[in-house]
N, C-alpha and C positions, 0 to 999 in steps of 0.2 A: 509480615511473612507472606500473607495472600497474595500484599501486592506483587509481591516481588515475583512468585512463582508462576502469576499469570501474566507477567510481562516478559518471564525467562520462558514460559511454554507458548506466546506465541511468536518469539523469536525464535523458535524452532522451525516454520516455514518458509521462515526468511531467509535463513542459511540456506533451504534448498531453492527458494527461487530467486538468490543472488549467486549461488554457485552456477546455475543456466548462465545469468549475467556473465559473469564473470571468467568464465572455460568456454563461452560462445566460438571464441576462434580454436581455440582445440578441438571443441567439439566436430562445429565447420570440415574442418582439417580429418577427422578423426573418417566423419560417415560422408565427404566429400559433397557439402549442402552447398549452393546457392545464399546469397542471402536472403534473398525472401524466403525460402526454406528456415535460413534459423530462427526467422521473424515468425515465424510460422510455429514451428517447433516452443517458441516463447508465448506465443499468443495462443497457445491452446488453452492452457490452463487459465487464464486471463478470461476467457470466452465464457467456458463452464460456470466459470466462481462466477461472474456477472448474472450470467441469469440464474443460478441458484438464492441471488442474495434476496430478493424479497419473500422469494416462500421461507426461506430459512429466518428471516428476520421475525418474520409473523412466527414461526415455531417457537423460536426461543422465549419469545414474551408469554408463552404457554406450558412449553414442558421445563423439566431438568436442564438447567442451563449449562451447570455445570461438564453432566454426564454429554449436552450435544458437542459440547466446546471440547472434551477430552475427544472422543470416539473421530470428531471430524480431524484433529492435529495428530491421533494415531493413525488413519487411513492415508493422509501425508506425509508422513514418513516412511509406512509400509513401503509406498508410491514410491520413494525415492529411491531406495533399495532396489525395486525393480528397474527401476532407469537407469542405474550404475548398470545392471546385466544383460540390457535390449542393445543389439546391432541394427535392430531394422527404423529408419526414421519413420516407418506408418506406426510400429509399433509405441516409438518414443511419445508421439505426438499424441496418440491413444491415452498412454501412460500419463500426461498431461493432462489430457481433457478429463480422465476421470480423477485425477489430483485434484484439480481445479474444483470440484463438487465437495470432497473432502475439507479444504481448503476453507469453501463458503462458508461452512460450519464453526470453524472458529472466530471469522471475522464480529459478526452482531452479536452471538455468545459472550466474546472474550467481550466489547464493549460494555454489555450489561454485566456481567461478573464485578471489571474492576471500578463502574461507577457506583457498584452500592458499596464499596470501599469509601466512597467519598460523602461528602453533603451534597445539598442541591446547587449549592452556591459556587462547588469547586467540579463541574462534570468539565469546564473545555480541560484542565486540568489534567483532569483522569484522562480522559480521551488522549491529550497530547501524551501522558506518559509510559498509555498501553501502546502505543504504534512507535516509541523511541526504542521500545526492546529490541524490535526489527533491524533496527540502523546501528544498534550497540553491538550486536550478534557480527554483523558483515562489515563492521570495523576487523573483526576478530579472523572472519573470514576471508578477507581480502588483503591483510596482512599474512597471516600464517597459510593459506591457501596455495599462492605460487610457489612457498616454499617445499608445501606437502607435493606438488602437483608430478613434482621432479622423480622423486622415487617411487610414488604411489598411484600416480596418475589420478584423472580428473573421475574415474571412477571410482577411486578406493576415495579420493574427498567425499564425494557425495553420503559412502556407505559410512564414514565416521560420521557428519553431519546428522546422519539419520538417528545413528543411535546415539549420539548426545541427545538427541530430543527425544527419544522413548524412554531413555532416564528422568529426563524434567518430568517431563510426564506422568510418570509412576508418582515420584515425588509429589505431586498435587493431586493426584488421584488419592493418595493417601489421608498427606493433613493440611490440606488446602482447604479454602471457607467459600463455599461458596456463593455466599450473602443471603439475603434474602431469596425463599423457595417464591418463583413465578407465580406460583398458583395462587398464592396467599394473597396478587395485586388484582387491581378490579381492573376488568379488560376488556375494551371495548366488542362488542359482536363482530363475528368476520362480514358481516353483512355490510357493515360501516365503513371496513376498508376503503372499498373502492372512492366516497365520499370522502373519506380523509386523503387520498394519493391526489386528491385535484384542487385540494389546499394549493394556492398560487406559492407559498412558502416553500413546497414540498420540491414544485417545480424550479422554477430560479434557480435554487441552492443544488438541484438536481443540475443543471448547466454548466454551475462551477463547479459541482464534484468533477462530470467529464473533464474538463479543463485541465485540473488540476491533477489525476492521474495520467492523463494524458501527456502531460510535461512531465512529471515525474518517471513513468514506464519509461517513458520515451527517451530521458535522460538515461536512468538507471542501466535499463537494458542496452542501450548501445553506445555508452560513455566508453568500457571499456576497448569495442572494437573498434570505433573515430578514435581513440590516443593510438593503437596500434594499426589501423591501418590507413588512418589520411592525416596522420599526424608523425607518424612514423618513430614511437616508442616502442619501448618492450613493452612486454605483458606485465613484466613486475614492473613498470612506472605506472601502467594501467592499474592495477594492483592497489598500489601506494596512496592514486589519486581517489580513488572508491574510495578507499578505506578512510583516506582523509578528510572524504564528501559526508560520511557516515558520520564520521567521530562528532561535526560540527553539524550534520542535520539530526544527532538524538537529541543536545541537550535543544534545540531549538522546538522541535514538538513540544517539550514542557515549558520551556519560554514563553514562546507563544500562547497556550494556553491559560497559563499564568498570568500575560498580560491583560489577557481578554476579561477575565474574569476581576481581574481588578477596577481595571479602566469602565467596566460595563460598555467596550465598544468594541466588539466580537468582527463588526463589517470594518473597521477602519482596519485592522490586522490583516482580513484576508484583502483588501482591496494594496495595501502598500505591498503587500507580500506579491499577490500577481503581475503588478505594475515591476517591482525588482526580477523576479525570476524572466519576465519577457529580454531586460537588458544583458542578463547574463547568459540569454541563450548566441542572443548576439555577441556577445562579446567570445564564449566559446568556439563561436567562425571563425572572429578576428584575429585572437590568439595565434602571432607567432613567434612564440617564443617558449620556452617551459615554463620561466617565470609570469606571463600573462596567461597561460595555460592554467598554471595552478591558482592566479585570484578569479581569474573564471568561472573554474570549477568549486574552488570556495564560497565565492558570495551566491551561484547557484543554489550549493550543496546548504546554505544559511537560511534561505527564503522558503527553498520548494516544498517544504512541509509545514514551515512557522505556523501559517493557517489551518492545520488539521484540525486542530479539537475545537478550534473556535467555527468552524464550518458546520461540523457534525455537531454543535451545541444548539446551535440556530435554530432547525426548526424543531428540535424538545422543546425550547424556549417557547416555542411557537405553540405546540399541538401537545404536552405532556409529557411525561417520564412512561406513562405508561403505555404508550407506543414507542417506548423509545426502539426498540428492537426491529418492527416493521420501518419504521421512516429511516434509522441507522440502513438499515438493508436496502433499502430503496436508493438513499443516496449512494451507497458502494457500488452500487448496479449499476450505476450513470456511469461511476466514477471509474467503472473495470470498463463500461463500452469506450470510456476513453482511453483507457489503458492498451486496450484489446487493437483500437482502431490505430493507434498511436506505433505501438511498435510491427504491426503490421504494413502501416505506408510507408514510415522508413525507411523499411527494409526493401519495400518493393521502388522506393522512391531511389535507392542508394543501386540498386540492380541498373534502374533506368539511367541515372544521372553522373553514375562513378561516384558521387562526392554525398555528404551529410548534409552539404548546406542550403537545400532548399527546404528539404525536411522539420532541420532546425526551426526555419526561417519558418515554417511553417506554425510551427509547437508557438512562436513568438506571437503571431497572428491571432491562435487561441488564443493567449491569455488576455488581451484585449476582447475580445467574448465575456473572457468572464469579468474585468473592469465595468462592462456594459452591466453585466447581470447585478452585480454589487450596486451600482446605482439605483437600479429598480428593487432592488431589496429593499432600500432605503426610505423607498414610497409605501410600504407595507406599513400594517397598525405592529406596533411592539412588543406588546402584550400577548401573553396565555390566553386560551380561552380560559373564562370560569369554570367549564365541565372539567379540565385539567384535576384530576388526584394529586393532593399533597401527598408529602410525605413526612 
C-alpha cells in the first residue's frame, strides 16, 4: 500500500511537467513565445530543482522524510494552479523557478521513503519503480489530455492535474508508512560532506547522471513539438506517441533495475542502455515515414530510462545507504544541469538552425560521454567501504 501511494504521489509532478511537454505549442501559440522562450519557460523549473538537490538531499537523510516529500509535492501542485491563471511569461517562468525548489523536495525524499520498502539487495529495483510512476501518470496524460484540451483548454488540464495530486496526497499524508524515522540512522558529520562529494564514484556517475537527463529532457520536452512541427503531425499523433513512449519506458525502469540486481552488473545495463538511446536519437532524424517514426520513438522510449535505478544504486553500493540521500541528491543535480542545459540549446539550437537535427545529433554525441565514463567506472574498487552501516 506504501508503495504504491509513493509512486502514485510522485507521479503527481509528472503530470504537471509533462503537461508543459506536451501543450508547448499551444502554449507557444497561446502567449506568442519564440522557441527559446518556451525552452526557457521549461528550463526554469529544471534549473531551481538542480541546485536545490544536494541541500535537500543532505536534509532528508536528517529530518521527517516523509513530512519534506509531502510539503515539497504540495507546493507543486499549488504552483500548477497558479500556471493555469498567469498570462504574463516573466510571470510563468517565475511560477517555474519556484516550482522547481518545491519539486527538489520530493525527488531524494520520495527515493529514501520507497527504498526502506525494500531490502538492501533489491534498491536499483526500488529506484526503477519510484520513477515508472512518472511515465505511468503521462501515459494517462498524453492520451486523455488532447482530448480534454478541446473543451477545456490547456489550462483547465493543468488545474485537474493539480488536484488529482492534492488528493494522492491527502491519501498518504493519512495512512502511508513512512519507513524507518532518519533520525534513528547514524549520520555522518556535515563536516564529511564535502570529503565524501570527491569520492571519484561520486563524480563519473555524476557525468552520467548529466547525460542521461540530458537525452531524456531533451527527448521528452521537445518530442512533442519535432512530430508537429518538422515532421508535420497533429498534436494528437504527438499525443499518441508520448503516451506510447511512456507506456513502454515505466515498466522498463523496473526492468531494468531488476536486471541489475539480479545480474550484479548494474554498469553493463547503463552502458548497453546509452550505447541504444544514442542509435535512436539518430534514427528519430531519419525517420520518414510514421511507421519508422513510431520504432524510433519506441526503442528510444525502451532504453532512456532502463538505467535509472541501476545508476542511482552505484554509488550507495559505493559509499552507504546512509548517505544515500546526499549522493541521491548530488547525482540529480548533475543530472537536472543536464536536463536544464539540454532543452535550453535545443530550443536556442532550433531558433538558430529551423530544424531539431543538430540538436538531436547533439544529445547522440553525449551519450558517448557517458559510454566513456562507464568505462572508467569500471576501473574503480567494487566494494563499500567498511565505515558503510548495515542494515
Amino acid at each position: 500500500m506504501s508503495v504504491a501511494l509513493i509512486v502514485l504521489c510522485q507521479s503527481s509532478q509528472a503530470l504537471v511537467v509533462g503537461g508543459i511537454a506536451l501543450f508547448l505549442p499551444l502554449i507557444r501559440g497561446d502567449l506568442q513565445l519564440t522557441y527559446a522562450q518556451g525552452g526557457a519557460l521549461a528550463a526554469a523549473s529544471t534549473f531551481t530543482y538542480a541546485l536545490m538537490q544536494v541541500p535537500v538531499g543532505v536534509l532528508a537523510d536528517r529530518v521527517d522524510t516523509k513530512r519534506l516529500f509531502l510539503v515539497g509535492l504540495i507546493g507543486v501542485n499549488v504552483l500548477a494552479c497558479a500556471f493555469a491563471g498567469i498570462h504574463s511569461f516573466g510571470w510563468l517562468v517565475v511560477t517555474q523557478a519556484v516550482s522547481g525548489v518545491f519539486r527538489s523536495m520530493a525527488f531524494a525524499p520520495g527515493l529514501i521513503l520507497i527504498g526502506r520498502q525494500f531490502s538492501a539487495a533489491k534498491q536499483a529495483t526500488a529506484m526503477g519503480l519510484y520513477v515508472a510512476g512518472g511515465f505511468s501518470s503521462s501515459i494517462v496524460l498524453n492520451l486523455v489530455g488532447p482530448l480534454l484540451v478541446g473543451p477545456w483548454g490547456w489550462r483547465g488540464v493543468f488545474l485537474l492535474c493539480a488536484g488529482v495530486g492534492v488528493v494522492t496526497l491527502v491519501l498518504y499524508g493519512l495512512v502511508g508508512d513512512g519507513g524507518e524515522d532518519a533520525r534513528e540512522r547514524r549520520q555522518p558529520p556535515l563536516r564529511e560532506l564535502p570529503g565524501l562529494l570527491r569520492r571519484p564514484v561520486v563524480w563519473v556517475t555524476g557525468v552520467i547522471q548529466f547525460v542521461r537527463l540530458a537525452t531524456t529532457h531533451g527527448v521528452t520536452m521537445w518530442l512533442p513539438t519535432f512530430v508537429v512541427v518538422q515532421k508535420g503531425y497533429s498534436i494528437q499523433t504527438a499525443g499518441f506517441l508520448v503516451a506510447m513512449a511512456a507506456a513502454l519506458t515505466a515498466p522498463s525502469n523496473i526492468l531494468g533495475g531488476y536486471v541489475a540486481d539480479r545480474t550484479g552488473r548494474p554498469l553493463a545495463v547503463v552502458g548497453v542502455s546509452l550505447s541504444v538511446v544514442a542509435l535512436s536519437l539518430v534514427g528519430l532524424v531519419l525517420a520518414d515515414s510514421l511507421p519508422w517514426l513510431i520504432a524510433a520513438v519506441a526503442v528510444n522510449a525502451v532504453v532512456i530510462q532502463l538505467y535509472f535505478g541501476p545508476l542511482f544504486a552505484i554509488p550507495i553500493q559505493y559509499l552507504g545507504r546512509s548517505v544515500a540521500g546526499a549522493i541521491s541528491g548530488f547525482g540529480n543535480f548533475c543530472a537536472n544541469l543536464g536536463g536544464f542545459t539540454a532543452v535550453s540549446v535545443l530550443g536556442a539550437v532550433k531558433d538558430a538552425t529551423g530544424s531539431f537535427t543538430v540538436g538531436f545529433a547533439m544529445l547522440a554525441g553525449l551519450c558517448l560521454v557517458g559510454i566513456g565514463a562507464v568505462a572508467v567506472l569500471r576501473l574503480l574498487p567494487a566494494q563499500a567501504p567498511e565505515s558503510t552501516p548495515s542494515r
